[in-house]
C-alpha positions in Angstrom: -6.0 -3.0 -22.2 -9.9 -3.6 -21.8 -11.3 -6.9 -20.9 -13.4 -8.4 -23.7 -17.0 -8.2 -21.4 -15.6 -4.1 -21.7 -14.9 -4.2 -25.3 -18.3 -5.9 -25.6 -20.6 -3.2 -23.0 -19.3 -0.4 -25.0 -19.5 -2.1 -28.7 -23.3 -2.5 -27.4 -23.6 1.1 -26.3 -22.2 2.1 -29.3 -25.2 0.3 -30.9 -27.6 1.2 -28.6 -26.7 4.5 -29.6 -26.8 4.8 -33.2 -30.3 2.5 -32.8 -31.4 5.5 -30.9 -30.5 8.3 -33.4 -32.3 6.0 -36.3 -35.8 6.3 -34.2 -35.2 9.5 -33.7 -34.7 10.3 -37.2 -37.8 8.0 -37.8 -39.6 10.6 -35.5 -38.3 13.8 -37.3 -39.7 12.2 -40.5 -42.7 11.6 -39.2 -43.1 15.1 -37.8 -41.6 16.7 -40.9 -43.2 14.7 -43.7 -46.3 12.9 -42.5 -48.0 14.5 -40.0 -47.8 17.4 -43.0 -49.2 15.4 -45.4 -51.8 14.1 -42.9 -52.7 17.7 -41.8 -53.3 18.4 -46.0 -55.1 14.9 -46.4 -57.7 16.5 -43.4 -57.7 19.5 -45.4 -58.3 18.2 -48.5 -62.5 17.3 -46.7 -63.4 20.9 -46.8 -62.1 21.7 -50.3 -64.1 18.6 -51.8 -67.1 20.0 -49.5 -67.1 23.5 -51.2 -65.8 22.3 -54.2 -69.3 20.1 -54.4 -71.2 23.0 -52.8 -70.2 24.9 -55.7 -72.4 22.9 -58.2 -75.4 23.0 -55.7 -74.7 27.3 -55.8 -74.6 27.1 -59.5 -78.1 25.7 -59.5 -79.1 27.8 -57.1 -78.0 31.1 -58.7 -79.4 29.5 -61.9 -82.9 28.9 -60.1 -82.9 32.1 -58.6 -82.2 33.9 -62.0 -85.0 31.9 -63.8 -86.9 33.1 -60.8 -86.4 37.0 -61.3 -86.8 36.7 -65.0 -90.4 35.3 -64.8 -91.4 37.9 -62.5 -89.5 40.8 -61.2 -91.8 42.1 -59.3 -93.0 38.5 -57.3 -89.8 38.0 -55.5 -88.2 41.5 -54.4 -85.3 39.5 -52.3 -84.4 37.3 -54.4 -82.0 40.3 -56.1 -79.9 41.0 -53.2 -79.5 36.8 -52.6 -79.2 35.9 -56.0 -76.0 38.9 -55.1 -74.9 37.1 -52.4 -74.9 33.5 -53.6 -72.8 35.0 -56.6 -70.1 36.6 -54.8 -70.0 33.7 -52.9 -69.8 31.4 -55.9 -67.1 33.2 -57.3 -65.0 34.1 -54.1 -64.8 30.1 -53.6 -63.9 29.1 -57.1 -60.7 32.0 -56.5 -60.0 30.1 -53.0 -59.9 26.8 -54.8 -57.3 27.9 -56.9 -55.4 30.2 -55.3 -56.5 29.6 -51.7 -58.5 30.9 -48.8 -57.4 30.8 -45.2 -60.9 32.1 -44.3 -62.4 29.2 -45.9 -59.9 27.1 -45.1 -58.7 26.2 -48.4 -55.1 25.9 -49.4 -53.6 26.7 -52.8 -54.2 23.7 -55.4 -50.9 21.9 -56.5 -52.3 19.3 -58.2 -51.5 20.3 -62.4 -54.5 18.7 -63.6 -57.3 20.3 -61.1 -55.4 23.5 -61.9 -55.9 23.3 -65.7 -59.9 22.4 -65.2 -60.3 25.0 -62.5 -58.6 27.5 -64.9 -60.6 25.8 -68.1 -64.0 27.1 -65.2 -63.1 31.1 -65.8 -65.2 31.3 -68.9 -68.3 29.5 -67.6 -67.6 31.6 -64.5 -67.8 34.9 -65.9 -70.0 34.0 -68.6 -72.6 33.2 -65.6 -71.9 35.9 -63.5 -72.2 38.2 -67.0 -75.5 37.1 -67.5 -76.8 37.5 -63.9 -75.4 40.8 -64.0 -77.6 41.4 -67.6 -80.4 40.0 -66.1 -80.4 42.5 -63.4 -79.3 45.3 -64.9 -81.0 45.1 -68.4 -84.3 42.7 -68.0 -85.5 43.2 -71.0 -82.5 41.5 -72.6 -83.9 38.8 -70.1 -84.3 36.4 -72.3 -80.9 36.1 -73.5 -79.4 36.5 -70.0 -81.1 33.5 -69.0 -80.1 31.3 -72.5 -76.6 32.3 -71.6 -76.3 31.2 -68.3 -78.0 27.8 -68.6 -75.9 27.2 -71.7 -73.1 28.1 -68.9 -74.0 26.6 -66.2 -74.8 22.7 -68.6 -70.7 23.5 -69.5 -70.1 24.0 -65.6 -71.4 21.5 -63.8 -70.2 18.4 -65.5 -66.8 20.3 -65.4 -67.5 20.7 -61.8 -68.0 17.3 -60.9 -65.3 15.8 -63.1 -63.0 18.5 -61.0 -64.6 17.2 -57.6 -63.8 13.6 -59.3 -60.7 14.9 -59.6 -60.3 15.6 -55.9 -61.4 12.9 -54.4 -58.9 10.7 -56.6 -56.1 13.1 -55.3 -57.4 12.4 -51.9 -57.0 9.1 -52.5 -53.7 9.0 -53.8 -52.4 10.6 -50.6 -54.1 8.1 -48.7 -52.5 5.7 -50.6 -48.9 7.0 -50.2 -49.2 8.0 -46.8 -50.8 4.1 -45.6 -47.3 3.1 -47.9 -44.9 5.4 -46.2 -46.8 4.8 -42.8 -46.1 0.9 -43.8 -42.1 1.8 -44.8 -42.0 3.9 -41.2 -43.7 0.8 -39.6 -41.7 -1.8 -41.3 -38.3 -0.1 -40.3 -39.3 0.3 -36.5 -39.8 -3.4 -36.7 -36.7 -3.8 -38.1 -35.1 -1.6 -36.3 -36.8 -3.1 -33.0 -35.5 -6.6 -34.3 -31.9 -5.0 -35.6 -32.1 -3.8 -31.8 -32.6 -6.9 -30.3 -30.1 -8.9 -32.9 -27.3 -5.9 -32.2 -28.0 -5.0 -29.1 -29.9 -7.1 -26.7 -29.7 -10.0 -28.3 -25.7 -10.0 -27.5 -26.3 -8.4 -23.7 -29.0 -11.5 -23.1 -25.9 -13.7 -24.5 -23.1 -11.7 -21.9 -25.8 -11.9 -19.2 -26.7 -15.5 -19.7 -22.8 -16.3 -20.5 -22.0 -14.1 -17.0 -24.7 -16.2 -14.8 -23.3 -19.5 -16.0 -19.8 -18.5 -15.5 -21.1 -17.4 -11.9 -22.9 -20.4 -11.4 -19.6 -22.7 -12.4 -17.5 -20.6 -10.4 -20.1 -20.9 -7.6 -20.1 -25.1 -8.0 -16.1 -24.7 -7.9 -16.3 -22.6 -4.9 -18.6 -25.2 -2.6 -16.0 -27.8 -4.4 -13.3 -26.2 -3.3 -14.8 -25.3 -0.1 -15.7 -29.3 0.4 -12.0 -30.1 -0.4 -10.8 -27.3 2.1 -12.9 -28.9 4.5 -11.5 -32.4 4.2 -7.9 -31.1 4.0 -8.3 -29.0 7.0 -9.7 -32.1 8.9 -6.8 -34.3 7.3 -4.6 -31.8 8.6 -6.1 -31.7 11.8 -5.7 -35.3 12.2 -2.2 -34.7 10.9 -1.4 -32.0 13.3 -2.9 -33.9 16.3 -0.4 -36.7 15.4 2.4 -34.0 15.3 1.6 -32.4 18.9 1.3 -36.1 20.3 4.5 -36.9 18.6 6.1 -33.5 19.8 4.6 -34.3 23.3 6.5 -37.1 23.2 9.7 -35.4 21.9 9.3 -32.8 24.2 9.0 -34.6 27.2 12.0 -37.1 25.6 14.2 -33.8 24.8 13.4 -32.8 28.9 14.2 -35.9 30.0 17.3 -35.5 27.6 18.3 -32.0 29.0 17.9 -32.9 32.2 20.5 -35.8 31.6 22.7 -33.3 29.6 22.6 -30.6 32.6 23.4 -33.6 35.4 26.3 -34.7 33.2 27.4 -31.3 32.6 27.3 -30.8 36.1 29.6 -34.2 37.1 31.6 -32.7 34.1 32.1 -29.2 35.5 32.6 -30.7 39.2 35.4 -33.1 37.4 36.5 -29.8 36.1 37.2 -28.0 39.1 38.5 -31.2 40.4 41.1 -31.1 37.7 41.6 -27.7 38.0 42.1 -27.9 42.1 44.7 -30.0 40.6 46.6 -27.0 38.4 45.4 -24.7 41.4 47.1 -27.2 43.9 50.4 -26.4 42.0 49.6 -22.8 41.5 48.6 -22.1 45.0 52.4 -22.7 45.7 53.4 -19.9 42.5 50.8 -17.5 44.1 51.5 -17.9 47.7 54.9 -18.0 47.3 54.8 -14.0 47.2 53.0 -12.9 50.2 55.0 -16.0 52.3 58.4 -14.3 50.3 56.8 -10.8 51.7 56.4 -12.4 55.1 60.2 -14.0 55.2 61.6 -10.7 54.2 59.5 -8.6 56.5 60.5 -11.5 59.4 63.8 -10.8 58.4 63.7 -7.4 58.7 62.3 -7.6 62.7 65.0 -9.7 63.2 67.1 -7.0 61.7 65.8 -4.4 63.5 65.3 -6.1 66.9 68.9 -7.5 66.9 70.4 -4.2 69.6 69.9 -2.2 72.0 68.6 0.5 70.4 65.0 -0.5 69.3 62.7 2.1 66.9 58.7 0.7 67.3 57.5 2.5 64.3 59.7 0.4 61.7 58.1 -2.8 63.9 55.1 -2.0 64.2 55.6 -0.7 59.9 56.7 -4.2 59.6 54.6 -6.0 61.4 51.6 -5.0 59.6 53.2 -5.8 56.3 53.5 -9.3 57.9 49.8 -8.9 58.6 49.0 -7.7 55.5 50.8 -10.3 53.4 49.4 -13.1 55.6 45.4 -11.7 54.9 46.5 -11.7 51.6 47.9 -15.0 51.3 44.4 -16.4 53.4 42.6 -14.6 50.4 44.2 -16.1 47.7 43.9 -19.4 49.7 40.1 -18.4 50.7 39.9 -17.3 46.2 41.3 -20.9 45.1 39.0 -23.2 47.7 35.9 -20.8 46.2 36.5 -21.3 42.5 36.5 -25.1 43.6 33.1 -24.2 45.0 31.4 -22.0 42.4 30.9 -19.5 45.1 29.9 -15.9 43.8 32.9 -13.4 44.9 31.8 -10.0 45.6 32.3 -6.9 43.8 32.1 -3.3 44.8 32.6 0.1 42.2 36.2 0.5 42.6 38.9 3.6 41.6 41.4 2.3 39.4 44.1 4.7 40.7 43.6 3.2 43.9 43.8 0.2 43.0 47.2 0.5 41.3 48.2 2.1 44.2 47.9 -0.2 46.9 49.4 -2.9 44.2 52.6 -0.6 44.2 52.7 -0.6 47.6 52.1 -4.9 48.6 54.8 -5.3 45.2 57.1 -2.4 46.7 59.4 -4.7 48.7 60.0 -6.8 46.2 60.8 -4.7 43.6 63.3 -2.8 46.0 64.9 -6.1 46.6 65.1 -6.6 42.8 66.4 -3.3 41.9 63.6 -1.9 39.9 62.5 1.2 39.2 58.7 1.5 39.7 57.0 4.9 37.6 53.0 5.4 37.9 51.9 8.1 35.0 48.3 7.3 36.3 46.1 10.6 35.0 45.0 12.0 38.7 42.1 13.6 37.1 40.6 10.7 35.6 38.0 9.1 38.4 37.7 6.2 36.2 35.8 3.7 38.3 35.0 -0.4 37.5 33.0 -2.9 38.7 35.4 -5.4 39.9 36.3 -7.8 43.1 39.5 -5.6 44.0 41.3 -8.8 45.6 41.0 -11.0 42.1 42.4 -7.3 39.9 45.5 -6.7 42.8 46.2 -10.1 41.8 46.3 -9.9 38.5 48.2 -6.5 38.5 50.4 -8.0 41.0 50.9 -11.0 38.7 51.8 -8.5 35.7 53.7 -6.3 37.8 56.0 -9.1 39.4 56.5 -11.1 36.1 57.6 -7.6 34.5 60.0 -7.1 37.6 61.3 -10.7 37.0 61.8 -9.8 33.3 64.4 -6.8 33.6 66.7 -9.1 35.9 68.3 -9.0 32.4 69.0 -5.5 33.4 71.9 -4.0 35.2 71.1 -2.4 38.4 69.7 0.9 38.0 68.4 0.4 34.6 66.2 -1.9 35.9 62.4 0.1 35.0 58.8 -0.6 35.0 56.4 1.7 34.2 52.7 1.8 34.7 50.3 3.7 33.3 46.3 4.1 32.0 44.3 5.2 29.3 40.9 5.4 29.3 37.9 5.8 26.4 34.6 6.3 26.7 33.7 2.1 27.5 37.1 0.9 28.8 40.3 1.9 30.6 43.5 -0.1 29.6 46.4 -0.3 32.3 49.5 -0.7 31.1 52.4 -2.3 32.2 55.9 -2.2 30.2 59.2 -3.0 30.8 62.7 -3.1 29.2 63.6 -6.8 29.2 63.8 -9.0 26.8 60.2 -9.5 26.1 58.0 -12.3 24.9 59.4 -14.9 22.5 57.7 -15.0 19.3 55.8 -18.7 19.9 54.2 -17.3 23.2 50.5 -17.3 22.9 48.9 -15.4 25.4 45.7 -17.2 24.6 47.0 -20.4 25.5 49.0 -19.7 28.1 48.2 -22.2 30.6 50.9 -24.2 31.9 53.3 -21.9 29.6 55.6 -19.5 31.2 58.8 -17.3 30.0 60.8 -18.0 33.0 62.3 -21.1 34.1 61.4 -21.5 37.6 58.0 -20.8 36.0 54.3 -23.1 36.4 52.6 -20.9 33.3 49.4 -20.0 35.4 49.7 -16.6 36.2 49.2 -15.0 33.2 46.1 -17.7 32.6 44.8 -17.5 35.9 45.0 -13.6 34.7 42.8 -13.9 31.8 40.1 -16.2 33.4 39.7 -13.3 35.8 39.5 -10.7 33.5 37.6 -12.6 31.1 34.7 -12.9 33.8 34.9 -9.1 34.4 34.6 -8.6 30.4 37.7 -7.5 30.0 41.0 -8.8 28.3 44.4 -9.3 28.5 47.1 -8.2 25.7 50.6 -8.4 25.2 53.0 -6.8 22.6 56.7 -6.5 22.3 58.3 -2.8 22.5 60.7 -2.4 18.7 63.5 -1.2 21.0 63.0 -3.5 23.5 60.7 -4.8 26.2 57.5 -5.5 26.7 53.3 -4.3 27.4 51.2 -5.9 29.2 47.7 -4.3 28.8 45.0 -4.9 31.3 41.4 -4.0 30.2 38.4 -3.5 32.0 35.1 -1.8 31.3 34.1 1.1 33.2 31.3 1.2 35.5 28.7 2.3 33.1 29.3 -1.3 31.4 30.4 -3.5 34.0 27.3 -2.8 36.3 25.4 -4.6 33.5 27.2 -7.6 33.9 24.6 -10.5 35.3 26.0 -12.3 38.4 26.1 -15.5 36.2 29.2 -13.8 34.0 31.6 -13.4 37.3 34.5 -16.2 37.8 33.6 -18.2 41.0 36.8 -18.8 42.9 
């Protein structure tokens, strides 16, 4: 919807407008009705002229006759202009009537002119009757002359009353046309001032009512601006108060952080101090298998060295094993005292088929001493690789794999299986470990499994140890319970593609 200044421009247009079309109307009867009348007042000059100049011919053809008829013989021209003045007498008294563009006279309208002009025909013809007699017939002279000067005393008081006559008309034109010229004049003016009252009086108004608004809204602005200025410098004040005070906090909340990463520091050293504590007791559950590896495999040179008969290759077979087992128990050892140190472990890209394989193999003489059947269903053409510190994933395999071997001791010999198998998708491989014992009982918690085992002999850190490991690798470790029996142990890890993103800061420290 317009705005009232709108409303108000085109109401004024609008007015503007029709004030236009009066003038030119005004114009158009000026041109169509005055300037006519004017042109016809202009006119009306000659027609009084020759209408005056007729009286002055009617003498003259009278003069001119008396002239002749005195003595024909004395003036022998005055015959053909006594003619001429005739015809020219007569020619204008028909133009005054009915008109004459050669002599510029326009048909009378005025009734009463009319009626004398008409009343003029007798004395007319009666004079142009007797001029004729007096030259045709002179000797009827005498006559001729006593009727035209009895015509011409009718005529030219007639004459001049119908010259009266046209100067009154004149007159009377004048008159109108000075009163219609005053009408014309009077409505311009009023117009003009309707013009000023309709139209510029109220655009003088918006124009005068726009400057003040401007000018208020100008006085508001440099107010405004003034206040903007002393609220910007109160809030400069205000903020250079703040950044002194946040100065002050800031160099408070350092000192604070400082004191927060220094206790954090004691706290995490008093954690590894407690945990060297847990490890203390776990180094004994860990290193108890590679030492049980060692006794057997000492048992077994004893074995095998007691005759005569002596193969090397089971020995030397054996001996390494020892070796083996004791490098392995000095890494677990080596592990423990790093996780007390925070040392950074390294990792290399390893093949998850390889590493299940050599965990077969270290866990091989133990299972065989417990009966179990060991089955791999590792896919061959898989190449899934991870991003790993092999020792700390054999020793979480080996944890699972063991602890699966204890749990089918249930078992009777020969029925007695573990299997081991993976699965991979297209961000993690999942190794899986199941067995047909008795699984887990229902309370067991896997994520709080610290100090919690399902054997008796058992500490509980294995499986925690486990998931601290794989928890720094960004993997996990699940558990479920078989319906007919036994149980899973899943061990996930990311593949390579993820694992090599892994910042050094997200690896366990043992």
């Amino acid at each position: 919807m317009p705005h009232r200044p709108e409303l108000l421009i085109r109401r004024l247009g609008r007015r503007y407008g029709i004030a236009l079309a009066v003038v030119a109307g005004l114009l158009l009867l000026d041109q169509a009705v005055l300037q006519p009348l004017l042109v016809r007042l202009n006119l009306s000059a000659p027609v009084i002229n020759l209408a005056g100049r007729q009286r002055m011919l009617s003498q003259s053809i009278a003069k001119d006759a008396l002239a002749i008829a005195i003595d024909p013989q004395a003036h022998p021209s005055a015959d053909l202009a006594l003619q001429d003045k005739l015809a020219e007498w007569r020619r204008v008294h028909e133009g005054l009537k009915q008109g004459d563009a050669s002599l510029k006279l326009s048909e009378t309208r005025n009734p009463e002119i009319m009626s004398h002009l008409t009343g003029l025909d007798r004395q007319v013809s009666s004079i142009a009757t007797a001029v004729n007699e007096l030259r045709e017939r002179p000797y009827q002279r005498h006559r001729s002359i006593a009727s035209l000067l009895a015509a011409e005393r009718e005529f030219l008081p007639a004459m001049d009353h119908i010259v009266q006559l046209y100067e009154e008309d004149a007159q009377q034109q004048v008159v109108r046309l000075r009163a219609t010229g005053l009408v014309a004049t009077m409505l311009v003016i009023t117009l003009m001032a309707g013009l000023y009252w309709l139209v510029l009086g109220p655009a003088v108004t918006l124009i005068r009512q726009q400057v003040e608004r401007l000018e208020t809204h100008e006085l508001e602005l440099m107010e405004a601006r003034d206040q903007l200025e002393q609220r910007v410098q109160e809030r400069t004040l205000q903020l250079s108060d703040l950044n002194v005070a946040l100065a002050e906090e800031a160099s408070q909340r350092a000192a604070s952080e400082q004191r927060t990463l220094q206790l954090q520091s004691q706290l995490a050293h008093a954690s590894r101090l407690n945990s060297l504590g847990e490890l203390a007791t776990g180094i004994a559950h860990e290193l108890n298998q590679p030492l049980g590896a060692i006794s057997n495999y000492a048992e077994t040179l004893l074995i095998l060295t007691d005759g005569d008969l002596v193969d090397r290759q089971p020995l030397v077979r054996n001996a390494s094993r020892i070796r083996e087992s004791a490098q392995r128990a000095g890494a677990i050892i080596r592990r423990m005292r790093n996780f007390v140190r925070s040392r950074t472990t390294p990792r290399a890209i390893e093949s998850v088929n390889s590493l299940i394989t050599d965990v077969v193999a270290l866990c091989e003489p133990d299972l065989q001493s417990r009966s179990v059947t060991v089955r791999v269903e590792c896919d061959e053409t898989t190449h899934s690789q991870v991003f790993v510190d092999a020792i700390q994933i054999q020793q979480v395999l080996v944890n699972v794999i063991r602890n699966a071997a204890q749990a089918v001791e249930c078992r009777p010999r020969g029925r007695r299986v573990v299997s081991i198998s993976t699965t991979w998708s297209s961000e993690d491989i999942d190794i899986r470990v199941d067995d047909n014992g008795e699984g887990f009982p229902d309370e067991f918690d896997v994520a709080g499994a610290s100090l919690q085992s399902t054997k008796p002999d058992g500490l509980g850190l294995g499986l925690s140890i486990s998931r601290s490991i794989l928890a720094t690798h960004g993997g996990e470790l699940q558990t479920a319970n078989h319906e007919e029996g036994g149980a899973r142990v899943t061990v996930r890890l990311p593949l390579v593609e993820t694992t090599s993103r892994l910042e050094p800061a997200d690896r366990l420290c043992c």
